[in-house]
C-alpha positions as CSV (number, residue, x, y, z in Angstrom):
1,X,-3.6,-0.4,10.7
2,X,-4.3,-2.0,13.8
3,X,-7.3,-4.0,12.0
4,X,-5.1,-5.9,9.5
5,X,-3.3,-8.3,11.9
6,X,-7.1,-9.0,13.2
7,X,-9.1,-9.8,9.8
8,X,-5.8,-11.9,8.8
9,X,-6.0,-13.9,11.8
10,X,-9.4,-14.4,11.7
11,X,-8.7,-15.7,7.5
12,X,-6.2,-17.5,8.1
13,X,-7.7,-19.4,11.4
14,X,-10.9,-20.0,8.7
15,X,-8.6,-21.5,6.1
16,X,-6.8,-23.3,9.0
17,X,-10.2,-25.8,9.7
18,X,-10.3,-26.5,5.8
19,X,-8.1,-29.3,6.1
20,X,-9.4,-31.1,9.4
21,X,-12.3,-32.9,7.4
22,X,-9.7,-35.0,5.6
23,X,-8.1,-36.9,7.9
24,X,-8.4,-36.1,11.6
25,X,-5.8,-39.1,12.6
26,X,-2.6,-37.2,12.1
27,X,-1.1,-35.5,14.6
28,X,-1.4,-31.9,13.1
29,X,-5.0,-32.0,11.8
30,X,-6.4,-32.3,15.6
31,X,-9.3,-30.0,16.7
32,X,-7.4,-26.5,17.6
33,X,-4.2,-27.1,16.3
34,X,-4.8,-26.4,12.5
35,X,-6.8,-23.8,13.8
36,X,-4.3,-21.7,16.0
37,X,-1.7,-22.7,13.5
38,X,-3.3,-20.6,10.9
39,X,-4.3,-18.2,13.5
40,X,-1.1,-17.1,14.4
41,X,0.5,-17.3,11.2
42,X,-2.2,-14.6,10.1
43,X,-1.6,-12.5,12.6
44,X,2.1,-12.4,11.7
45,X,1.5,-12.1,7.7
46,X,-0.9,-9.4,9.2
47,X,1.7,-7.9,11.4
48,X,3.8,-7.6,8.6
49,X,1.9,-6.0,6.1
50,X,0.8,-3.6,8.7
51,X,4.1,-2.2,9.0
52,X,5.0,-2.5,5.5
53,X,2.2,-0.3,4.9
54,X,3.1,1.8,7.7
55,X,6.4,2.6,6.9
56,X,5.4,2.5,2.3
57,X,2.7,5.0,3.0
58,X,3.1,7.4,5.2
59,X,2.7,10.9,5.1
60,X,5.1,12.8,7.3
61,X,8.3,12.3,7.1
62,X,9.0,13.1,10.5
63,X,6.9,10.2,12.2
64,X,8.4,7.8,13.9
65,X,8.0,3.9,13.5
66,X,8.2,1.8,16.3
């Protein structure tokens, strides 16, 4: 589980650079802005899903969730 939050930041920073060709003069399209934005955002979608599937799919009943 720990590799979700990982590959989603790494996708979502990769879709995060798509819009930097169009227009590099606003504020939020700068070099490692879009980037990080999307970054971070993936790794909390990832986060999420993580322990979605965590707590959805476990087998014992008597494991604890953080």
């Amino acid at each position: 589980m720990i590799v979700i939050p990982a590959y989603a930041a790494i996708v979502r920073g990769w879709f995060g650079a798509c819009p930097m060709p169009l227009n590099r003069e606003r504020p939020w399209q700068e070099w490692p802005v879009c980037v990080c934005y999307g970054a971070i955002g993936g790794c909390i979608a990832g986060q999420i899903l993580s322990l979605s599937l965590m707590v959805l799919l476990r087998k014992h009943k008597n494991l604890k969730v953080a």
